[in-house]
N, C-alpha and C positions, 0 to 999 in steps of 0.2 A: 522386588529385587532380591537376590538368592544372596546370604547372608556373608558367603566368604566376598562376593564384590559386595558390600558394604564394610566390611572390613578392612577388605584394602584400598576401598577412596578415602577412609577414614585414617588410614595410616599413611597414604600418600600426603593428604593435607599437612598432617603434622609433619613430614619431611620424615618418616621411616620408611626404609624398605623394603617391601615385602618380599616373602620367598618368590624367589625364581626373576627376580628384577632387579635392575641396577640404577645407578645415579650417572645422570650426563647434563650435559651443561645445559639442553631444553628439558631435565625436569626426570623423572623418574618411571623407568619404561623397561618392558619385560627383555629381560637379558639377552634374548639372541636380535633384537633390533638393534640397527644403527642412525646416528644421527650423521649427517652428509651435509657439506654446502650443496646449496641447491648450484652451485655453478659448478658442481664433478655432476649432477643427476640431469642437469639443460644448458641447450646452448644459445646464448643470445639469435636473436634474430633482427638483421638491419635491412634487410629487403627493399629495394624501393618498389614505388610507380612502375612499373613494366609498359605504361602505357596506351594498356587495355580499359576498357569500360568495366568498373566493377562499384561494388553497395559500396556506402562510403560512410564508415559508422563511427558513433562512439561508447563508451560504456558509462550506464548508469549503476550505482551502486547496489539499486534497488532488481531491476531486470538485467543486468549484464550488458550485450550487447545492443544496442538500438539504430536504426537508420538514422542518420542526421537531420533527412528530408521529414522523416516523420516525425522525431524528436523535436525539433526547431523548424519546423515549418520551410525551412530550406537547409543546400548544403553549406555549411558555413564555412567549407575549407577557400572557396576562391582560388587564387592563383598559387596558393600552399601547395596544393593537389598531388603536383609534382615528387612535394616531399613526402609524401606520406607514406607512413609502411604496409608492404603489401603480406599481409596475415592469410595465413591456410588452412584450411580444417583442421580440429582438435592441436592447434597453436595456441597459445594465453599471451595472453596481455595483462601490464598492471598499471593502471588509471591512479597516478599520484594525487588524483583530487581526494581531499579529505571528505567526509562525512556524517550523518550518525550513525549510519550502519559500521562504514566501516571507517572510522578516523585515521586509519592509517592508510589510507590506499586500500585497492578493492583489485583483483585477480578474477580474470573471467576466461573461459577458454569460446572457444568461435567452434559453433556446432549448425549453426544454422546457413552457410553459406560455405559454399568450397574455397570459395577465396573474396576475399574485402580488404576496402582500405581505410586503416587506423590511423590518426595523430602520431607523427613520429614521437611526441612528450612520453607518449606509452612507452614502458622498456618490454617488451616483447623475446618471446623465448618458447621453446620447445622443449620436450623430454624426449631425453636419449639413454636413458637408465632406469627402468622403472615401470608400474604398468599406469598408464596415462588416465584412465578414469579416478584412482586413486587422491591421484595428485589434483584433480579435479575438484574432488572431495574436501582436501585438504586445505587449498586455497580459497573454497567457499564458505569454509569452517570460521576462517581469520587466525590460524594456527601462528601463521606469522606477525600479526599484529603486536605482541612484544618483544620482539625483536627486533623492527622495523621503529618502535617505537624510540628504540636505543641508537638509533643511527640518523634517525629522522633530525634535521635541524630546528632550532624553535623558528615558528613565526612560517609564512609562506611567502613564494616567490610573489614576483608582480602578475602572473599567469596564472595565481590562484593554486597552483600546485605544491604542494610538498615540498619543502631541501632534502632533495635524498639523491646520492649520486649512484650511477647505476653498481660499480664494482663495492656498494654497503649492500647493496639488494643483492647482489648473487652471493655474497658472505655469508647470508644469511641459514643457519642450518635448519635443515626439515629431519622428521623423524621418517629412517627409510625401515619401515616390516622386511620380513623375509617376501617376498614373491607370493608364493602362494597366501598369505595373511593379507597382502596389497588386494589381491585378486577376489579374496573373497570379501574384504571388508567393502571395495566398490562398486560386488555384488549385493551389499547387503542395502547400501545405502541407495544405488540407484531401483532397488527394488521402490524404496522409499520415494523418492522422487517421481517413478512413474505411478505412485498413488495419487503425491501432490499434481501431478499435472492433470491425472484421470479424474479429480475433484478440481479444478480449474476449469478444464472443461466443461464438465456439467453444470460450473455457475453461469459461464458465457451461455451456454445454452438455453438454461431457465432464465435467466435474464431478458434471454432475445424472445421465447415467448411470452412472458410478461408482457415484454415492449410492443409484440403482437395483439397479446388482449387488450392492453390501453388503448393502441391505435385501434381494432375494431367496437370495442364495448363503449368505449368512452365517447366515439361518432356516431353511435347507431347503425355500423354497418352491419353489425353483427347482434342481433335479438336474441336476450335470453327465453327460452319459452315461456311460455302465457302473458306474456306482455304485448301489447299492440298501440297502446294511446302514444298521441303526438306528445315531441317534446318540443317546449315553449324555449322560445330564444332569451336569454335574459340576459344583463348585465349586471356583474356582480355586486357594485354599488345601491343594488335595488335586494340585494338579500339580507344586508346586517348591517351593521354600523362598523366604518372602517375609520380605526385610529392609530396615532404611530404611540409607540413604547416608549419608554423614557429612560434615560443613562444615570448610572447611578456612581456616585464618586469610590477609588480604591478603597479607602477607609472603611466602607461599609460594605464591604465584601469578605466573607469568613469560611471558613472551613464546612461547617453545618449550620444549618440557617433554613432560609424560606429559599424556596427553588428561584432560581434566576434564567432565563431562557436568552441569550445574547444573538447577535448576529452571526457571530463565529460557530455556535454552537448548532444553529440551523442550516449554516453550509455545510460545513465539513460532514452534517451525516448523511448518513445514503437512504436513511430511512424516513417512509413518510410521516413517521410518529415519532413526536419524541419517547425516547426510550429511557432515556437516564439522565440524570442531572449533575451537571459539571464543574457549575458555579454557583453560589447559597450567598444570600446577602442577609445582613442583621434587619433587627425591630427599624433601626435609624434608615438602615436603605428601605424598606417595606414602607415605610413613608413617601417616600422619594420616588417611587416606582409605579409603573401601569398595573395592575393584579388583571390577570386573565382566567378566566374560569374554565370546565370541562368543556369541551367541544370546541373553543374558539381555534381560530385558524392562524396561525402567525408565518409573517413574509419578512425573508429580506427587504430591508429598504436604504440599500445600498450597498456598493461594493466597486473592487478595483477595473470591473467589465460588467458589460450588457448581460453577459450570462450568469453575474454573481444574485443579478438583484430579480426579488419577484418570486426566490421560492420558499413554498408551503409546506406547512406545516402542523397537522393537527393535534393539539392538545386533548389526551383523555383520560388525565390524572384527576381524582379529586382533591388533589393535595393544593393547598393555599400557596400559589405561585406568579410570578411578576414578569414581565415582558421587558426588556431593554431599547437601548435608543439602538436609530439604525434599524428598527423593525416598526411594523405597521402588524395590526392586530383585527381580525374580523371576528365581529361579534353577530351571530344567529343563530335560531333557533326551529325555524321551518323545514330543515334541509338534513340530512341524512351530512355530516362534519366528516366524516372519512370518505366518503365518496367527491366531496368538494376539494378535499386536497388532493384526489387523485386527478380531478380534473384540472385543476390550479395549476397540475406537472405536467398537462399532457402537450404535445408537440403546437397546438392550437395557442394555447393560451400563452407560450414563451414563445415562439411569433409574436405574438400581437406587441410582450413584456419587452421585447429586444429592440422595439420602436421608438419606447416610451423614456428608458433613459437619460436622465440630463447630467452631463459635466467632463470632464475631460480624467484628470488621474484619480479622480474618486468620483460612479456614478450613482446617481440614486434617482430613485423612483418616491412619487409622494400619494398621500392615500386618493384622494381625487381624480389621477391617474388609475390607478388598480380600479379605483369605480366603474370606471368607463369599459372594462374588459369584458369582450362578447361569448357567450358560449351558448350549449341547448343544453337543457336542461330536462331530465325525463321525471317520471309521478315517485313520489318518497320510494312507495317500494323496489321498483327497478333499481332506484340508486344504491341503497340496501344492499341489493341483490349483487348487485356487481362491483359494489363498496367490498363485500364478501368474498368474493372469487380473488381480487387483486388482491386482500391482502393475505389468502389463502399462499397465493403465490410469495407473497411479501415475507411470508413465514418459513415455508418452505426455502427461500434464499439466503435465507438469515441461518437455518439450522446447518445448511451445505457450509456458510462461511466461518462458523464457528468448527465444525468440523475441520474444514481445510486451516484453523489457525490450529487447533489441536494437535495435527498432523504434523506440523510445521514444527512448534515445539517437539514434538518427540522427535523431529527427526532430530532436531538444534542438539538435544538432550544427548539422543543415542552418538550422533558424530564425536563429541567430545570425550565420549567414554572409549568407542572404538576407534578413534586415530589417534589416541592417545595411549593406543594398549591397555587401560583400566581392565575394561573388557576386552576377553580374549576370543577369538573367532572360533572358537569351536561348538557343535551345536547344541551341546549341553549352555555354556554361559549365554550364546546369542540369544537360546532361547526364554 
């Protein structure tokens, strides 16, 4: 960072202002900008139904816009339909549900359909002063979230939404640039965006052949070279000793400690290895608990659905580490241990897992069950071999994801400096 913008974030924090900037009531911003209610820059929109067949969406905080159908499995509006507002390409909407993202409400503009129908709850609105990808920028920044935060009522309606009546939302002021500063700062940022997407893509992509080598490597439809021997049917219960883990009370749960492996901590990741350790429990819970060693394989053994319970996960730390209740643990030593938790994930064996389930709001699966699970099984080395290649893949989608959060942060970083005027758009400081 070039030293006179460090100087002036550093003098903006303390409340001075620096040459060539002024003081306004959203904060301190270079002297030829103005700050505007957003009701002189857009105009409501009340639109109804027209009548037409169109997508019938709503906004999540995390993707913006989403189908209903897709979102929730159907459209949830029913006989509402009527009321809903009919939104038009590069229109916004603001979604008064709170959340972590964004606690005050979340603003999304509609890019991906020429026209759909919103929840009337949205206050909806267009720009009629201004250049519109800007403002786009703007309200996915959360620029307005302290502001909104001042108007917002405490507590929420019965509908889950926000107190906020629409004429405090268009009160609210944005910082308007000159034009040409609008223009190129939402040049700069959608530059940024079509990275994030061109690195989005490429995960879906690597993803989807992964999921093509699993599906051929892991069936045998697809032979690595120099392998030819049959592979024997087995049943997992005939490879190791399968036992469940054991729950250990809060108390003996600490900051650093002996590694604790939970049930939470085995769903929630996407990877087939554990990677990192999230929960540590003392000497007193290390008593109390299953110890699992390098290579063993640890399962869900139970959850909120069919699809929670039954996935693997291979252990390949040598650090002195313990399994929790709610998990079942496979112990062996004949088998190539990363290639069995590939197959543990493959499409075959969560069939089988999606059968075995027992209970209604909480299901779980028991080790005697997981015994009985059928697969083929090919000679050490093959599994080796293709243990290799998927997590070759496995690696390769981790380094794309760490990159695309990379990405994601700088952009978070760079928005706040440029739609706040810190940084000024010319190409000496952009760059």
């Amino acid at each position: 960072m070039r030293p006179e913008i460090k100087k002036r974030i550093e003098q903006i924090q303390k409340g001075v202002v620096p040459e060539g900037y002024k003081k306004t009531k959203v904060g301190i911003v270079p002297g030829e900008w103005k700050a505007e209610k957003l009701l002189k820059i857009a105009k409501e929109i009340t639109r109804k139904n027209d009548g037409e067949e169109y997508s019938v969406l709503t906004i999540s905080s995390l993707s913006g816009f989403l189908d209903q159908g897709e979102r929730f499995s159907k459209v949830i509006a029913g006989e509402n339909l009527a009321k809903y507002t009919l939104l038009e390409k590069n229109e916004f909407a603001y979604n008064k549900g709170n959340s972590k993202t964004y606690p005050q409400g979340c603003i999304f503009r509609l890019e991906d359909y020429n026209k759909a129908l919103i929840p009337n709850v949205y206050i909806s609105f267009r720009i009629v002063e201004g250049i519109n990808n800007y403002y786009k920028q703007y309200f996915v920044a959360g620029l307005l979230n302290h502001q909104l935060s001042r108007v917002i009522n405490t507590g929420v309606r019965n509908d889950g939404l926000l107190n906020l009546y629409d004429k405090d939302f268009f009160a609210c002021q944005l910082l308007c640039p000159p034009l040409p500063d609008q223009e190129k700062i939402a040049e700069i940022l959608s530059a940024w965006d079509k990275a994030i997407n061109l690195k989005e893509q490429l995960i879906v992509e690597k993803k989807r052949q992964k999921k093509w080598l699993m599906q051929n490597l892991l069936t045998g439809k697809r032979r690595l070279p120099g392998f030819t021997d049959e592979w024997q049917e087995v049943r997992l219960g005939d490879l190791g000793e399968l036992a469940r883990g054991k729950g250990v009370s809060r108390s003996n749960v600490v900051e650093t400690g002996f590694p604790f492996i939970s049930y939470g901590e085995i769903y929630t990741t996407h990877n087939i290895e554990i990677k990192e350790y999230r929960t540590f429990i003392n000497s007193k819970g290390r008593e109390e608990c299953f110890r699992i060693y390098k290579g063993d394989i640890i399962f869900t053994g139970s959850g909120e659905s069919a699809k929670e319970i039954g996935k693997a996960v291979v252990f390949l730390f040598d650090d002195e580490a313990y399994a929790g209740g709610d998990t079942i643990v496979l112990t062996q030593k004949c088998n190539d241990s990363l290639f069995l938790a590939y197959m543990l994930n493959s499409d075959n064996v969560i069939n089988q897992l999606a059968s075995l389930g027992q209970g209604n709001s909480v299901v779980h699966i028991y080790p005697f069950q997981l015994a009985q699970i059928l697969f083929h099984l090919p000679p050490l080395p093959e599994q080796t071999a293709i243990a290799n290649i998927l997590s070759t893949a496995d690696r390769e989608i981790d380094l794309h994801e760490k990159q695309l959060e990379e990405l994601k942060k700088q952009k978070k970083a760079l928005m706040q400096l440029l739609l706040t005027g810190i940084v000024r758009v010319n190409a000496q400081e952009v760059s």
